[in-house]
PyMOL Python script that loads the backbone (N, CA, C, O; Angstrom):
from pymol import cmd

cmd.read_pdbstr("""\
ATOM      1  N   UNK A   1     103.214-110.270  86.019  1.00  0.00           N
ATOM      2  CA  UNK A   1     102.309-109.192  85.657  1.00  0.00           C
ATOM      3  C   UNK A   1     100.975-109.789  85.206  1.00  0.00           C
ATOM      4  O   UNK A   1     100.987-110.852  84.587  1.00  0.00           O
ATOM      5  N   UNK A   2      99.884-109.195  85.467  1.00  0.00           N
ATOM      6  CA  UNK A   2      98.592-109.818  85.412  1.00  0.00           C
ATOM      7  C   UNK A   2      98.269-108.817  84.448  1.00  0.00           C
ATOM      8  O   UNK A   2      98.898-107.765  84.332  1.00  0.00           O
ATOM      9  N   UNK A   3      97.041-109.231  83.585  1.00  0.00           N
ATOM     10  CA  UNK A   3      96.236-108.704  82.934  1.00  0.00           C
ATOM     11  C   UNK A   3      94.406-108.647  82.710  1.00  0.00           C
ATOM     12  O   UNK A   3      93.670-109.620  82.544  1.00  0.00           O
ATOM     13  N   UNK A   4      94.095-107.503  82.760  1.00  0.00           N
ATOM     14  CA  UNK A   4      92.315-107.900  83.013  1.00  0.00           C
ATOM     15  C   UNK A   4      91.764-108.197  81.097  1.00  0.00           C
ATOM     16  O   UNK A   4      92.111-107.848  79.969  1.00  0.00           O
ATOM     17  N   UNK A   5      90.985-108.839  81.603  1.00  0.00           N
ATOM     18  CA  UNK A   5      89.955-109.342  80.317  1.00  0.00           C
ATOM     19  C   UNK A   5      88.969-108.745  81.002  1.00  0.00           C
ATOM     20  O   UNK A   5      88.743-108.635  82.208  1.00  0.00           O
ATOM     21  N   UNK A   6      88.119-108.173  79.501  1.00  0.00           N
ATOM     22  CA  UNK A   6      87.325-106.952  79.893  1.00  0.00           C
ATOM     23  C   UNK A   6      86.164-107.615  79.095  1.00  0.00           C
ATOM     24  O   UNK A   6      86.401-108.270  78.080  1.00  0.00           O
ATOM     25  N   UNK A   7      84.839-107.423  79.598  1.00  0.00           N
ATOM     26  CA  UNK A   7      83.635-107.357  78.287  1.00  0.00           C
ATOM     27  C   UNK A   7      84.326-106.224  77.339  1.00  0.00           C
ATOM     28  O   UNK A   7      84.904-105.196  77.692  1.00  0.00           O
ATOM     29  N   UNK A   8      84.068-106.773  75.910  1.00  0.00           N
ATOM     30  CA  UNK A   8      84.248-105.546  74.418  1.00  0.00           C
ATOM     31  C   UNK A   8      82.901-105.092  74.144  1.00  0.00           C
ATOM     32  O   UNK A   8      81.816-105.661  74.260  1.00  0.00           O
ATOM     33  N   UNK A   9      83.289-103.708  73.676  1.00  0.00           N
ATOM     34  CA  UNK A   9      82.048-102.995  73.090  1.00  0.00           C
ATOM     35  C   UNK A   9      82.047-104.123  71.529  1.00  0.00           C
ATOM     36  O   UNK A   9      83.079-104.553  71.014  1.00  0.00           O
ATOM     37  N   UNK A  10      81.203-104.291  71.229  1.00  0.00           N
ATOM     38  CA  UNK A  10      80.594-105.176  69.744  1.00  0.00           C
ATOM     39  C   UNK A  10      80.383-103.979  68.973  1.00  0.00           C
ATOM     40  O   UNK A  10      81.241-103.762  68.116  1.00  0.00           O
ATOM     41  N   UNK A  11      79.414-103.128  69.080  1.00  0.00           N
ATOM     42  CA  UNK A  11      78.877-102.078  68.185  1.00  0.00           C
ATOM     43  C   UNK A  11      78.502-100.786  68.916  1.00  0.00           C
ATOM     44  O   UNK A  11      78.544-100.905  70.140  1.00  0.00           O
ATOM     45  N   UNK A  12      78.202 -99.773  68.534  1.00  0.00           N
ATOM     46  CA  UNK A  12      78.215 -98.743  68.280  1.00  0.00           C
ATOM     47  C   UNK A  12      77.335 -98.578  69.722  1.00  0.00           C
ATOM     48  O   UNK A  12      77.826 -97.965  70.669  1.00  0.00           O
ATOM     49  N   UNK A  13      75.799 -99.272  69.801  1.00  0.00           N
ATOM     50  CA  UNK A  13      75.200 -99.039  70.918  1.00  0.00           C
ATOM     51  C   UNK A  13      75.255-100.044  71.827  1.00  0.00           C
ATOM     52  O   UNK A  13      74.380-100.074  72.692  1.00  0.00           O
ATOM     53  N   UNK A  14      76.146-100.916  71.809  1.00  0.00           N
ATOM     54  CA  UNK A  14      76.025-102.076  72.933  1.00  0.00           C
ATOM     55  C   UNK A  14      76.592-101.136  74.248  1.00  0.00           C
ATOM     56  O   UNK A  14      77.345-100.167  74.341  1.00  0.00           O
ATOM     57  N   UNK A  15      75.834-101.940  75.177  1.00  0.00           N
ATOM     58  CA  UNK A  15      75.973-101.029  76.647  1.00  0.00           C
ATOM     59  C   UNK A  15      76.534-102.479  77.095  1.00  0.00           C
ATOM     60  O   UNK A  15      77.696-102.191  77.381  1.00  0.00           O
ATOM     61  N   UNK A  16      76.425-103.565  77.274  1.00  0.00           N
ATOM     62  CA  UNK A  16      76.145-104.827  78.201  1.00  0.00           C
ATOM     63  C   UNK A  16      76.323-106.094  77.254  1.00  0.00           C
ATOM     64  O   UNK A  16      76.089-106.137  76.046  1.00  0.00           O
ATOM     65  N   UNK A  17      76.761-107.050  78.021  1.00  0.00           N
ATOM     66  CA  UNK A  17      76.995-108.537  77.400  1.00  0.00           C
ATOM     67  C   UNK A  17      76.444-109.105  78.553  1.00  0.00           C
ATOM     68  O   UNK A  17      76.168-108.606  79.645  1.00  0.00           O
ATOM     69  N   UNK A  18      76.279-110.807  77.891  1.00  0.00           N
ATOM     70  CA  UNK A  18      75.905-111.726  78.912  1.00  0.00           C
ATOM     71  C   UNK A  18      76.905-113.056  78.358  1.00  0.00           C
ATOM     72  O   UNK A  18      76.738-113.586  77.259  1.00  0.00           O
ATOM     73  N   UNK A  19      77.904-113.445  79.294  1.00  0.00           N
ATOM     74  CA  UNK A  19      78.312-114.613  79.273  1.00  0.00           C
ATOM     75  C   UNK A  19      77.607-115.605  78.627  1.00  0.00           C
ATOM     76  O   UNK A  19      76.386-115.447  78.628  1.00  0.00           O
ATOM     77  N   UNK A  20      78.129-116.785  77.963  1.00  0.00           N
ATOM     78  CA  UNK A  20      76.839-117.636  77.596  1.00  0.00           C
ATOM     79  C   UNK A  20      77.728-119.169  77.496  1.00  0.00           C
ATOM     80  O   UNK A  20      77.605-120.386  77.364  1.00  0.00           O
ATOM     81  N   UNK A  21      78.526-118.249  77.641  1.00  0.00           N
ATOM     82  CA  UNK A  21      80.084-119.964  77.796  1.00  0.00           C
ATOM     83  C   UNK A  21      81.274-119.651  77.804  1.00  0.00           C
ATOM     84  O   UNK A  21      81.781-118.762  77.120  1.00  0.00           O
ATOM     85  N   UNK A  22      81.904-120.468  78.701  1.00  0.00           N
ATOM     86  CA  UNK A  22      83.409-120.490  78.790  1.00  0.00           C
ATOM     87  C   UNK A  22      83.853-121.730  78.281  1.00  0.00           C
ATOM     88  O   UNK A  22      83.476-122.870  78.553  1.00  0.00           O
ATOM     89  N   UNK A  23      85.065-121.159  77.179  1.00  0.00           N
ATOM     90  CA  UNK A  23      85.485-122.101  75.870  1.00  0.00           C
ATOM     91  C   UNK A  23      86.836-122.608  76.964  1.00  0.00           C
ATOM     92  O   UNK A  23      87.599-123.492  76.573  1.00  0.00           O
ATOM     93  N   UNK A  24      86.964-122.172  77.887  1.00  0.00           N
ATOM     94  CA  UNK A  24      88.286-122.929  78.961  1.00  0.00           C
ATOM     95  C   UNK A  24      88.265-122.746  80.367  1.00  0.00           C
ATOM     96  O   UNK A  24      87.773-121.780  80.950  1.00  0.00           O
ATOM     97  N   UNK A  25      88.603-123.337  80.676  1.00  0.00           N
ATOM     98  CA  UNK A  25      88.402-123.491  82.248  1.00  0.00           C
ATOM     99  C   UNK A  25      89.693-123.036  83.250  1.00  0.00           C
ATOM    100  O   UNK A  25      90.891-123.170  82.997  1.00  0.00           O
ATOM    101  N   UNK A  26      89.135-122.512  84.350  1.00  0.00           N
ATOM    102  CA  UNK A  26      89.897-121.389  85.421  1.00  0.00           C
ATOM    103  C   UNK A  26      90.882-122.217  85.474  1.00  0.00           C
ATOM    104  O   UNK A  26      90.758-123.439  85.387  1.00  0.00           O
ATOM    105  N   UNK A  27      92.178-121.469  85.656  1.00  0.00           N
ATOM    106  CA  UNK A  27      93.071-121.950  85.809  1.00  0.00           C
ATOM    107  C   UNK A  27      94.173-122.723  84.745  1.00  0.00           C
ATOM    108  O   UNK A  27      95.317-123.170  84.822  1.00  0.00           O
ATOM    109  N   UNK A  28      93.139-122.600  83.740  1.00  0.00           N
ATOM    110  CA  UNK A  28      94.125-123.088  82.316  1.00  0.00           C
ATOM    111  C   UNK A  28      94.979-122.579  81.510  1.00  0.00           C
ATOM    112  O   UNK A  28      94.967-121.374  81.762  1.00  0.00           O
ATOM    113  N   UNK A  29      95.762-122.793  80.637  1.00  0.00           N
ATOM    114  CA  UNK A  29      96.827-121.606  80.115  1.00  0.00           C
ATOM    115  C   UNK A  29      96.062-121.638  78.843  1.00  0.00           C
ATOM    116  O   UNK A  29      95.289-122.522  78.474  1.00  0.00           O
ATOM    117  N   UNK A  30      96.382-120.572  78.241  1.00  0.00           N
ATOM    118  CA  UNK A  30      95.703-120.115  77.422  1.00  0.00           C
ATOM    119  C   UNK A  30      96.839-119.102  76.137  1.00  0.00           C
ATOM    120  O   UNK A  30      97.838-118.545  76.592  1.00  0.00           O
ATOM    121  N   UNK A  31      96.522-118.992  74.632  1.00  0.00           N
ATOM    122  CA  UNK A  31      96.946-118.602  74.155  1.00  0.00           C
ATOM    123  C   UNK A  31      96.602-117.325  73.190  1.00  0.00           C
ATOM    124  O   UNK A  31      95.502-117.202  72.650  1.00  0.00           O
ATOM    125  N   UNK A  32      97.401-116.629  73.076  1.00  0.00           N
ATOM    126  CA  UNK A  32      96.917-115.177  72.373  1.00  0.00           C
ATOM    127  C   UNK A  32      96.041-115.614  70.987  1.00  0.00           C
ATOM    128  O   UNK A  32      96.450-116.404  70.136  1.00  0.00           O
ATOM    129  N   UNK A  33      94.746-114.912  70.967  1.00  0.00           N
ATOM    130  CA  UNK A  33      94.192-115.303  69.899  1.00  0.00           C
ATOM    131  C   UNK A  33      93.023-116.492  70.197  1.00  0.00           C
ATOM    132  O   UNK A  33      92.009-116.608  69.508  1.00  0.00           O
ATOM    133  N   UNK A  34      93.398-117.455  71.494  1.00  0.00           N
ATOM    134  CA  UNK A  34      92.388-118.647  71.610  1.00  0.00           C
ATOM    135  C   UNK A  34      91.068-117.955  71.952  1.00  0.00           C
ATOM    136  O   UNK A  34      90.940-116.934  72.628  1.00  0.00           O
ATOM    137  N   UNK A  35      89.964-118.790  71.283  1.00  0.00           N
ATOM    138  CA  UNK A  35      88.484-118.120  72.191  1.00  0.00           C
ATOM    139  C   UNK A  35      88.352-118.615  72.996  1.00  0.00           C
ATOM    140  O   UNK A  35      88.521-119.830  73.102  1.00  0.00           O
ATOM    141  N   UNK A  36      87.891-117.632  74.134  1.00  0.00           N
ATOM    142  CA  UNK A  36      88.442-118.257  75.394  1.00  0.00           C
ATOM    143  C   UNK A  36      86.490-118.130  75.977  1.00  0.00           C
ATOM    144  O   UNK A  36      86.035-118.737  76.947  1.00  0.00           O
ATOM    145  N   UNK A  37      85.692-117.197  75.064  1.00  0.00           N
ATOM    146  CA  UNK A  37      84.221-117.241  75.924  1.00  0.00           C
ATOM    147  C   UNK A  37      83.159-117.215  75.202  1.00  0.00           C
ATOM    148  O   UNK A  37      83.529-116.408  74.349  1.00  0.00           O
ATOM    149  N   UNK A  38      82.093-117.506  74.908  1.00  0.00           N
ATOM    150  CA  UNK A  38      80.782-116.527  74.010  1.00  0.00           C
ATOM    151  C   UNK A  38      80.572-115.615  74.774  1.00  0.00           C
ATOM    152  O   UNK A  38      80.912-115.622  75.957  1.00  0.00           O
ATOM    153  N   UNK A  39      79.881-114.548  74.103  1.00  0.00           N
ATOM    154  CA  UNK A  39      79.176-113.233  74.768  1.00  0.00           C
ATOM    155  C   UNK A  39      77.798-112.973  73.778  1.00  0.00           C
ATOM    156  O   UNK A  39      77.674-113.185  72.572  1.00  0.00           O
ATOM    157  N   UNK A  40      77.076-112.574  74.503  1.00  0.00           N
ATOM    158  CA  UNK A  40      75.638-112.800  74.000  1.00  0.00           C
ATOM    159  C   UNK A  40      75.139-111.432  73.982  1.00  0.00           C
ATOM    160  O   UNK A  40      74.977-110.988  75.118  1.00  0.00           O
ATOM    161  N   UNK A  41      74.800-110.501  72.887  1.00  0.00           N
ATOM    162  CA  UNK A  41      74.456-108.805  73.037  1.00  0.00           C
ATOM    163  C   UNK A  41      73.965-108.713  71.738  1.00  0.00           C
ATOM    164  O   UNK A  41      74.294-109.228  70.670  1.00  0.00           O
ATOM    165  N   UNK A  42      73.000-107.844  72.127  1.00  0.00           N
ATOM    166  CA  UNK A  42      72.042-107.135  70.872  1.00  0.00           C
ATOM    167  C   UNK A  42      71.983-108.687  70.181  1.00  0.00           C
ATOM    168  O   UNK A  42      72.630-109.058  69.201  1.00  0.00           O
ATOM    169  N   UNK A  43      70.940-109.548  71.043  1.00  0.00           N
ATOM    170  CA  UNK A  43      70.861-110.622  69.809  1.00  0.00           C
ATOM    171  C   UNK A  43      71.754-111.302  68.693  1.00  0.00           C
ATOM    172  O   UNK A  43      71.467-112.003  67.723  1.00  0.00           O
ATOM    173  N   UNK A  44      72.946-110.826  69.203  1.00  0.00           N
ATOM    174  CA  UNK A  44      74.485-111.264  68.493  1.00  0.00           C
ATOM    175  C   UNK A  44      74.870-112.160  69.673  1.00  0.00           C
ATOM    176  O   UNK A  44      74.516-112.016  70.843  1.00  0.00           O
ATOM    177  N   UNK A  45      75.909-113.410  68.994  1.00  0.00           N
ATOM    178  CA  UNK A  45      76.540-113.783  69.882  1.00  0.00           C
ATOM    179  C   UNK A  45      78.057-114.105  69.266  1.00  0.00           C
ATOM    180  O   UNK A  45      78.211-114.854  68.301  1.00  0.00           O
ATOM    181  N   UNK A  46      78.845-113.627  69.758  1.00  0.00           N
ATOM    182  CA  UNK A  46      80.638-113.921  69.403  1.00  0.00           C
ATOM    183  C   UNK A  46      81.061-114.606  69.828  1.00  0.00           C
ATOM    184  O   UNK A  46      80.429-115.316  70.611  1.00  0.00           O
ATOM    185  N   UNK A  47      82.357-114.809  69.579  1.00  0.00           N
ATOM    186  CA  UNK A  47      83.202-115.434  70.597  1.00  0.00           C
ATOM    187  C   UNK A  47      84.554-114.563  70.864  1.00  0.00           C
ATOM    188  O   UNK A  47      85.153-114.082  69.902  1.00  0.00           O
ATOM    189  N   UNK A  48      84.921-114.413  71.927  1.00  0.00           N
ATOM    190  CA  UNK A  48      85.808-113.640  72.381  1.00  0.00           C
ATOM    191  C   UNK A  48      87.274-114.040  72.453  1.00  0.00           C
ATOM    192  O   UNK A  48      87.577-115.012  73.144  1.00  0.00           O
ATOM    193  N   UNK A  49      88.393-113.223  71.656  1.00  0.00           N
ATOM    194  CA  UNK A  49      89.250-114.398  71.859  1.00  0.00           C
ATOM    195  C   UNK A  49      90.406-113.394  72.941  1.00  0.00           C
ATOM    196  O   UNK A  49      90.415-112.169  73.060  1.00  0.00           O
ATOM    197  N   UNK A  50      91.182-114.273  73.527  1.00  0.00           N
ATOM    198  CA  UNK A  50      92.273-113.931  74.403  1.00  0.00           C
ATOM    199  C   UNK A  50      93.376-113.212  73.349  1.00  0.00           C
ATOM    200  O   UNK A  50      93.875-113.504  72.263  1.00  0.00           O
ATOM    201  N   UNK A  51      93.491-111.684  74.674  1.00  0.00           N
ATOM    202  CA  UNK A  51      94.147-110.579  74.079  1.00  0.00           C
ATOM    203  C   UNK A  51      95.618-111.056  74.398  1.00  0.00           C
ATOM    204  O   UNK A  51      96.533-110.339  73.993  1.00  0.00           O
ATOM    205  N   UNK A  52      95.951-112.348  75.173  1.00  0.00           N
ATOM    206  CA  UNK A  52      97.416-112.467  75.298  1.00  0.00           C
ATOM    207  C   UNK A  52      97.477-113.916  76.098  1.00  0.00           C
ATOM    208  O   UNK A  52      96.436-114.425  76.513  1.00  0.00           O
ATOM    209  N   UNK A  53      99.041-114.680  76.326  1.00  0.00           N
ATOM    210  CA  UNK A  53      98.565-116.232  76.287  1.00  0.00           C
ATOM    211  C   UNK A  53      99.215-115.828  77.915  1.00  0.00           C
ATOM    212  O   UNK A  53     100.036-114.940  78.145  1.00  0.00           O
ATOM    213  N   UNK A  54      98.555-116.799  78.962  1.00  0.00           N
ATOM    214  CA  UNK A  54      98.977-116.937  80.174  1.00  0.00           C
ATOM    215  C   UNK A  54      97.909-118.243  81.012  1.00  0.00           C
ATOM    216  O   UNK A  54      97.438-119.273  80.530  1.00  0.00           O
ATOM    217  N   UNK A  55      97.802-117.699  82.365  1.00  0.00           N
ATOM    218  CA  UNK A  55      96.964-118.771  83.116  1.00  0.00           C
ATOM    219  C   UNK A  55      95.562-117.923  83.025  1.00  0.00           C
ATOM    220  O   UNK A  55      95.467-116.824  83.570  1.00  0.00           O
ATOM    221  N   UNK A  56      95.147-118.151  82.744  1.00  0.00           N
ATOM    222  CA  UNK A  56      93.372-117.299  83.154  1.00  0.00           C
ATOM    223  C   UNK A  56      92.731-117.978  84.275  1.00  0.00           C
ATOM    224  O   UNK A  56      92.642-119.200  84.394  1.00  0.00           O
ATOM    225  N   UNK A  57      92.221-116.962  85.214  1.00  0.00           N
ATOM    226  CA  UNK A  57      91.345-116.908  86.391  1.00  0.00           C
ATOM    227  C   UNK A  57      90.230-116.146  85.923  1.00  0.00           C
ATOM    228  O   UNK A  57      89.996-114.967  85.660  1.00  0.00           O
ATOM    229  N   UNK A  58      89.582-117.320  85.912  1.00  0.00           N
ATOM    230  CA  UNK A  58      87.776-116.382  85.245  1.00  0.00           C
ATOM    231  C   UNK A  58      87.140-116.194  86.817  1.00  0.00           C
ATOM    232  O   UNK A  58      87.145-116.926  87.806  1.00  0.00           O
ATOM    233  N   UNK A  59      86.549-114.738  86.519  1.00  0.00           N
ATOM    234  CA  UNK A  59      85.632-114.434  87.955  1.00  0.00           C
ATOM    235  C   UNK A  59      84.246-114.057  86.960  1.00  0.00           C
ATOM    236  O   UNK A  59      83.383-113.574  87.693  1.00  0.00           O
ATOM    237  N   UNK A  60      83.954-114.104  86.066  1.00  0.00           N
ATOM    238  CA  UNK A  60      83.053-113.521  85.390  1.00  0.00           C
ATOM    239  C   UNK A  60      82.136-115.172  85.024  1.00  0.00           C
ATOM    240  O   UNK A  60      82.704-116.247  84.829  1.00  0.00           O
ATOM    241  N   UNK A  61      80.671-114.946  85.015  1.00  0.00           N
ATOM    242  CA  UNK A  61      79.784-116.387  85.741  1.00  0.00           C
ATOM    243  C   UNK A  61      78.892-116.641  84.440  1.00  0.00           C
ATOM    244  O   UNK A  61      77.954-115.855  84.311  1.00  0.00           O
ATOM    245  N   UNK A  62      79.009-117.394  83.683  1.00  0.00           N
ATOM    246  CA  UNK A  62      77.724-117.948  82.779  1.00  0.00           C
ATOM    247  C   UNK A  62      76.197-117.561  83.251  1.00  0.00           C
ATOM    248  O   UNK A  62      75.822-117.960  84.354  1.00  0.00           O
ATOM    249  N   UNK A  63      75.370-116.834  82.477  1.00  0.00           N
ATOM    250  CA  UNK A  63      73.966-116.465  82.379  1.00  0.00           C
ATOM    251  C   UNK A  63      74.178-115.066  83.373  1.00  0.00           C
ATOM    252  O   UNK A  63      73.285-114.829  84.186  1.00  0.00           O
ATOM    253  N   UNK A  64      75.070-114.378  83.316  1.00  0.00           N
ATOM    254  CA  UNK A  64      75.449-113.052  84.235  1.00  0.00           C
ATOM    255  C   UNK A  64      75.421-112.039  83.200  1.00  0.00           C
ATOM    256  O   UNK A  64      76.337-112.289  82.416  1.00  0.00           O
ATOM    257  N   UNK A  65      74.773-110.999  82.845  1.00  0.00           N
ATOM    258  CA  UNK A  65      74.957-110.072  82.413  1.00  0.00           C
ATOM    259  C   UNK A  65      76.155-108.851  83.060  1.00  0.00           C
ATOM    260  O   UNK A  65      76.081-108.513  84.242  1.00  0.00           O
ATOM    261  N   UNK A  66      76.832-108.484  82.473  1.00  0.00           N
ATOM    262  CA  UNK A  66      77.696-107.414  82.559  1.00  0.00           C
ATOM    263  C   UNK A  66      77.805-106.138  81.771  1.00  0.00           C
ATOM    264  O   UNK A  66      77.389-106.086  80.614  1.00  0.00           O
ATOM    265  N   UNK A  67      78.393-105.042  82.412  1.00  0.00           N
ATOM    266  CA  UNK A  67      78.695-104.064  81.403  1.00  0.00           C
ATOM    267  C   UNK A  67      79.869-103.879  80.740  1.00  0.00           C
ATOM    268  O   UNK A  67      80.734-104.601  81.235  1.00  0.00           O
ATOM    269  N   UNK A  68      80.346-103.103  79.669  1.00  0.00           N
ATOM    270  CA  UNK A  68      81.019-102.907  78.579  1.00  0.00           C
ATOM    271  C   UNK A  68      82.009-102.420  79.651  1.00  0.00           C
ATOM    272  O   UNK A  68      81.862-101.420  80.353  1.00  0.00           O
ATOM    273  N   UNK A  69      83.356-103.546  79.672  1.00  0.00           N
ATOM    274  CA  UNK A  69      84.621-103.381  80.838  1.00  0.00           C
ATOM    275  C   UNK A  69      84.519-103.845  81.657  1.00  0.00           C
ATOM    276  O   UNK A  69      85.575-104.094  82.240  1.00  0.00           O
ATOM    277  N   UNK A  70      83.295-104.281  82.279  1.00  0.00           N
ATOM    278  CA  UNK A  70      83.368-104.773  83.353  1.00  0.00           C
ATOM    279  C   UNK A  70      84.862-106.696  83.159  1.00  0.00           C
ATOM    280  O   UNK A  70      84.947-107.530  82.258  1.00  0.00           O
ATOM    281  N   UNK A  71      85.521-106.569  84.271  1.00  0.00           N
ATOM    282  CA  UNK A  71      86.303-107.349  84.571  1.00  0.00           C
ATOM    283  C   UNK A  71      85.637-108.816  84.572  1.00  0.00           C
ATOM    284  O   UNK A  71      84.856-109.137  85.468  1.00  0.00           O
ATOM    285  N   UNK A  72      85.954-109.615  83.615  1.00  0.00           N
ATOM    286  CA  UNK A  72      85.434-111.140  83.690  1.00  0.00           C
ATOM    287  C   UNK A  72      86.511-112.042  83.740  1.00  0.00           C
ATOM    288  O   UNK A  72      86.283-113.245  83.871  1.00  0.00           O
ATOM    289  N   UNK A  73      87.908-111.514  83.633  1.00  0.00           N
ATOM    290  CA  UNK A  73      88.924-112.929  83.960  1.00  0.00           C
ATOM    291  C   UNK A  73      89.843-111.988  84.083  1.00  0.00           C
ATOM    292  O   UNK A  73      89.760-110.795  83.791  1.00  0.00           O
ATOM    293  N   UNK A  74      90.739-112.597  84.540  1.00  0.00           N
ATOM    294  CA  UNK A  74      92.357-111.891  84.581  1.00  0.00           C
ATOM    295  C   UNK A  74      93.804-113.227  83.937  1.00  0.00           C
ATOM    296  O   UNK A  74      93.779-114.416  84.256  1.00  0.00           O
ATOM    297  N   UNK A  75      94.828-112.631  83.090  1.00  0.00           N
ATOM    298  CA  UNK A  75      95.467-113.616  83.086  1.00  0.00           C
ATOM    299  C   UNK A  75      96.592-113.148  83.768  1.00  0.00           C
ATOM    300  O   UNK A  75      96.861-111.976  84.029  1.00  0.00           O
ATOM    301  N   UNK A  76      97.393-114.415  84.107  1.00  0.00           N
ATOM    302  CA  UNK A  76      98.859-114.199  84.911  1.00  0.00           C
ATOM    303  C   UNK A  76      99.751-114.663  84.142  1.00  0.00           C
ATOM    304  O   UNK A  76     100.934-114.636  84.480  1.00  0.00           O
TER     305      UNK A  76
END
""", "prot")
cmd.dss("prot")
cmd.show_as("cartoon", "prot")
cmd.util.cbc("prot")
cmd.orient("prot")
């Protein structure tokens, strides 16, 4: 069973994130809780951590802006 990793809403008016790093690399296993990216919005930047532990396939690209859900990795 696969799972999507989504951009998160941050606050109240965030519409959009922008990648700004991937804390692991495609294809790596990964654990519930690890930060797995930065996200860069409203002049904030987080770090995002993995909603559950598996292999992650990132399709989502450093200096790419996205919207709030849009699909940036999937784990298996």
């Amino acid at each position: 069973m696969s799972m999507d990793i989504t951009i998160p809403k941050l606050g109240v008016t965030m519409e959009e994130g922008t990648i700004s790093e991937w804390l692991v690399a495609d294809g790596e296993a990964v654990e519930q809780g690890q930060p797995i990216y930065l996200l860069e919005a409203d002049k904030v930047e987080a770090e995002i951590e993995c909603p559950a532990g598996g292999q992650i396939a990132i399709v989502g690209e450093v200096g790419e802006t996205y919207d709030v859900g849009d699909v940036v990795a999937r784990l298996s």
